[in-house]
N, C-alpha and C positions, 0 to 999 in steps of 0.2 A: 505166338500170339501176344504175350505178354511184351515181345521189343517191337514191334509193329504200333502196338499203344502209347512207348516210351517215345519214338521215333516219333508220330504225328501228336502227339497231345501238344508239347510242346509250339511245334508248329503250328496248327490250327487257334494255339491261344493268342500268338503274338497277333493276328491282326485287331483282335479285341482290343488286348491290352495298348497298342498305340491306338484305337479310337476313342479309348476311355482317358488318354494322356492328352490326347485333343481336344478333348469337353473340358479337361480342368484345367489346361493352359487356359484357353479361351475364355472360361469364369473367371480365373485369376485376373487377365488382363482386363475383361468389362470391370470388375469389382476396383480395380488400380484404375482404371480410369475414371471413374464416376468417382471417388476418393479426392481423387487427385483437381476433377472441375469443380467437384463442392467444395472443396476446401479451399480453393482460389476464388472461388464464389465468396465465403466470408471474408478473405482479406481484405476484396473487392469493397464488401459492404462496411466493414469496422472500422469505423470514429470518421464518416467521411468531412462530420464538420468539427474534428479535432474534439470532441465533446460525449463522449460514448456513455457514460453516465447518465439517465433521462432526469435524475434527480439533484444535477450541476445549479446553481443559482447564482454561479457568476461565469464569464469566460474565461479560458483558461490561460494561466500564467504566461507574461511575455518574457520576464526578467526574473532572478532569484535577490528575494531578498525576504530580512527579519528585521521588523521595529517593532516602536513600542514608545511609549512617553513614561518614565520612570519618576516615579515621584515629580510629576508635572516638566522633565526634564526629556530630550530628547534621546533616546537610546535606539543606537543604529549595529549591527554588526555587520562584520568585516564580509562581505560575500564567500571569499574562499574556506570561510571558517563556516558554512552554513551547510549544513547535510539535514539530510531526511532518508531516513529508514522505515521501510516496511517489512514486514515479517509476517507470514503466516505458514502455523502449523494443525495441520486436523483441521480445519475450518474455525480455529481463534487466529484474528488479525490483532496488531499491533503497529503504532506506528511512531515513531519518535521523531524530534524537530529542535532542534540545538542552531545554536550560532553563539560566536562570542566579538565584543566590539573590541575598540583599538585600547583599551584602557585595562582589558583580561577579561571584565564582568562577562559572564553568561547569562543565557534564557536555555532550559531545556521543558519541552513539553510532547509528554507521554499519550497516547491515548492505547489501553487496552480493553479484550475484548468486546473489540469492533467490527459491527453489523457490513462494514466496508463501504458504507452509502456515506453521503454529505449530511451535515445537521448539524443540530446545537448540541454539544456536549457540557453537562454543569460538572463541577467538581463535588466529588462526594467520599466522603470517608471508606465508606462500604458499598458494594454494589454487585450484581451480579454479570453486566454486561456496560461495556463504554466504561468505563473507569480512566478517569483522568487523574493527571499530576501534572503539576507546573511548578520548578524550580527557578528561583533566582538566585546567582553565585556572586557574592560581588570578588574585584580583585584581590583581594588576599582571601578567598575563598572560604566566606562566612554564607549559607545559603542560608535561604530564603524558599519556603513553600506551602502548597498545598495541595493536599490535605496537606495538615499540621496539627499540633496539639493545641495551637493557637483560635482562639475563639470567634475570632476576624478571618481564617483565612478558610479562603473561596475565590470563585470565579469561573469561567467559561469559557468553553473552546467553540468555533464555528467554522464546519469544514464547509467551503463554500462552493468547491471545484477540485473533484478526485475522479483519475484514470489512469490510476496504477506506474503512471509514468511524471505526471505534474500533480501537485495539490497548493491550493489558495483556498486563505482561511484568515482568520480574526482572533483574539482570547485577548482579556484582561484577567489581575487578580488578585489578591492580596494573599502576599506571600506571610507565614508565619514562621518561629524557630519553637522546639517543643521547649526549650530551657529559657525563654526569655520571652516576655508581651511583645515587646521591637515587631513593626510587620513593616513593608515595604509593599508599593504599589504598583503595579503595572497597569494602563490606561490605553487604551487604543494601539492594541499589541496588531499588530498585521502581518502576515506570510504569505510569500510565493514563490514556489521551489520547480524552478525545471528539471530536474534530475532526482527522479526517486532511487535512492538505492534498496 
């Protein structure tokens, strides 16, 4: 009695066991398929007019470049010396925008954490969210910024058009040194970078 039970239990299971390996093939494949059309469905729909941001107030960049009017002077950098970095970790963003012209001087401007939208950012000593910094380097590598310990120095950043892949934006601002009054200006500072790194 007892190998009569050994003998068919076995057997009498397997047709179960392959109709229950057919119910979860067949969930698996509906589940991978429906995966697979929704998620071609959003690539379908994202950024179809290049602009995926609702809160964009300019269109987006055609060309990369960094200016700026320096002490009423004109200050241009070299394209290939222009990068933009984004970074986010835990949900703080950051993002950094450097260039330097033909002459060595720099522009480096910082925004930390950030909300990831477009806007007006002011510069401010302390803050708990959007913290800006903007340096000026000239060539022999005297900077120039703010914040500073310097009493003049301020200014603002304007992101005008971000998606993660291009940003166009605006900032001016008087750059200070913490050991010396000396400030330096920056005036109709302008950005637009096609390649976020």
């Amino acid at each position: 009695m007892g190998n009569s039970l050994m003998c068919c239990g076995p057997v009498t299971l397997l047709p179960l066991i392959n109709h229950a390996m057919v119910h979860i093939y067949k969930s698996l494949l509906f589940i991978s398929l429906a995966l697979l059309i929704t998620s071609c469905k959003k690539e379908e729909d994202k950024d179809k007019n290049n602009n995926n941001n609702s809160q964009n107030t300019a269109p987006a960049p055609t060309i990369t470049e960094l200016k700026a009017a320096f002490n009423g002077t004109e200050w241009i950098a070299k394209v290939e010396t222009i990068e933009c970095v984004f970074v986010s970790v835990l949900g703080s963003n950051s993002i950094t925008i450097e260039g330097e012209a033909e002459d060595g001087s720099s522009i480096t401007i910082s925004l930390s954490l950030w909300n990831n939208n477009p806007g007006t950012f002011e510069i401010a000593e302390v803050g708990f969210s959007n913290y800006v910094g903007m340096t000026y380097r000239t060539n022999n590598s005297v900077s120039y910024s703010a914040p500073s310990q310097s009493p003049n120095a301020g200014g603002s950043l304007v992101i005008s058009y971000w998606d993660e892949q291009k940003i166009r934006g605006s900032f001016n601002f008087v750059g200070g040194q913490d050991n010396s009054n000396e400030t330096v200006t920056l005036t109709n500072g302008t950005f637009s970078i096609l390649t976020v790194n």
